[in-house]
ZABA-848098 format. One record per residue (C-alpha): residue number from 1; x, z, y. Coordinates in steps of 0.5 Angstrom, whole numbers. Example, Ala and Ser with C-alpha at 12.3 -4.5 7.8 and 13.67 -1.06 7.14 Angstrom:
# residues 2
- 1,25,16,-9
- 2,27,14,-2
END
This chain:
# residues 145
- 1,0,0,0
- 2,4,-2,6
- 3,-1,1,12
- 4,-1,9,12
- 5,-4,14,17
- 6,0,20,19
- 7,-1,27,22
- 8,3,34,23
- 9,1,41,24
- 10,5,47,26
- 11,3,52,21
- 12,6,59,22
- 13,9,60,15
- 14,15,58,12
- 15,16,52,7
- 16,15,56,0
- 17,8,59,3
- 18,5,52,5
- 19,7,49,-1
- 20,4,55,-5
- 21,-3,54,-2
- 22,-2,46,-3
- 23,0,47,-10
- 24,-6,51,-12
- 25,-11,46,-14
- 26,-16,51,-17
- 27,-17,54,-10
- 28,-18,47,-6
- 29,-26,48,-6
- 30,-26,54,-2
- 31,-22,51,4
- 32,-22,43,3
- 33,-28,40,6
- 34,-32,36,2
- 35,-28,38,-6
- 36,-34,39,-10
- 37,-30,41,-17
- 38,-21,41,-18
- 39,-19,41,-25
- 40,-12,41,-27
- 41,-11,35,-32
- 42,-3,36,-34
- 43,1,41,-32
- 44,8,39,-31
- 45,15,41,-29
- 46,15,50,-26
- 47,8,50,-27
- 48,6,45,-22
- 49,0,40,-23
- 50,2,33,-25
- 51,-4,31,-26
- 52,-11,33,-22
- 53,-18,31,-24
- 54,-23,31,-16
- 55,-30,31,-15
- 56,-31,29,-7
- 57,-37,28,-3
- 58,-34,27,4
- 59,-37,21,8
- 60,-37,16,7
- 61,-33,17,1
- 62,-36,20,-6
- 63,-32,20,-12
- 64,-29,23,-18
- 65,-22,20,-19
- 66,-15,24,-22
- 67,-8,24,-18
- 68,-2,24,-21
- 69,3,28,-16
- 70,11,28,-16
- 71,14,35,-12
- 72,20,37,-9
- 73,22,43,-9
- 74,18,46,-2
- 75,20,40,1
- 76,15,35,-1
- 77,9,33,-5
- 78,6,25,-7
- 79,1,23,-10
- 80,-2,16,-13
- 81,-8,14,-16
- 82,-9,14,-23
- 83,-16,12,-23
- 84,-23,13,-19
- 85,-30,10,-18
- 86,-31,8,-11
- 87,-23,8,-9
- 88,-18,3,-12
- 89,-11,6,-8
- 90,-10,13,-6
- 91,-4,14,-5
- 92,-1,21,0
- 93,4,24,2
- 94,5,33,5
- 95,11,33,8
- 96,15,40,10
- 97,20,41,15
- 98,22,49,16
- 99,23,50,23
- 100,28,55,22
- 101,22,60,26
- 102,17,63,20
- 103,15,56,22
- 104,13,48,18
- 105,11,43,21
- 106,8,39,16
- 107,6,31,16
- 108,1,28,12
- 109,2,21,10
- 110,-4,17,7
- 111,-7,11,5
- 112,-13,9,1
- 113,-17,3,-1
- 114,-24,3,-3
- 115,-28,-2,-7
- 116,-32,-3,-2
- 117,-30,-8,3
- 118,-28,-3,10
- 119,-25,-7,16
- 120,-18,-5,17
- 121,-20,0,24
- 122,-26,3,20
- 123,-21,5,13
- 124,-16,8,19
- 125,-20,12,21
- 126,-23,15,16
- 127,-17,17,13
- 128,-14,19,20
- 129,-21,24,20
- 130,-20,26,13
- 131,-12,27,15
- 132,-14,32,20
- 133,-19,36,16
- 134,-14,36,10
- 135,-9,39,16
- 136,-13,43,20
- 137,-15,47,12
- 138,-9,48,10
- 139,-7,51,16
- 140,-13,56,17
- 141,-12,57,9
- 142,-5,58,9
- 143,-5,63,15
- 144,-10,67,12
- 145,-6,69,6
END
């Protein structure tokens, strides 16, 4: 996928605690918008997921999809689409950067297709709308821990 959207988000926490929350699928239904169910499929490598079953209901998006996820360390996580209904590509990226404070910025990188035909500036910013919902949760949830 060549087009992604990007945003970032300070959140006042070090890498490993947002990384913690983001690796905590389970929980994701508790503080990310429109996550109906979160199932862990495969576990991988230090007990982090590999792959991750979704039930979404977010419009205009509703899908049950799998994502199958690559980590690094406390650095960074991506993740692709393995299969979906309504989505034919999901492909995202949480980077952390430790600021050195008890801070992260963290950037979200994503891209998706749909199997409904989305103009260009529509797709951008329905990702660019669930980028910042994602973002603002994970925030809110990570600093309430």
């Amino acid at each position: 996928m060549a087009e992604q959207t990007s945003s970032s988000i300070v959140v006042d926490a070090p890498p490993a605690a947002v990384m913690d929350v983001i690796a905590d699928f389970p929980a994701y239904p508790a503080w990310a918008k429109g996550m109906k169910n979160v199932k862990v499929v495969e576990d991988g490598a230090e007990g982090r997921a590999k792959q991750v079953y979704f039930e979404l209901d977010v419009a205009p998006i509703k899908d049950d999809y799998t994502l199958a996820y690559t980590w690094d360390g406390d650095r960074e996580v991506t993740w692709t689409l393995v299969e979906g209904k309504m989505l034919r590509a999901l492909d995202g990226t949480y980077a952390l950067r430790d600021l050195g404070n008890g801070s992260t910025e963290v950037t979200y990188r994503l891209a998706l297709d749909v199997a409904i035909p989305l103009i260009g500036m529509l797709k951008r910013k329905g990702e660019k709308i669930l980028i910042d919902t994602a973002l603002k949760g994970l925030k809110n949830r990570v600093e309430s821990l």
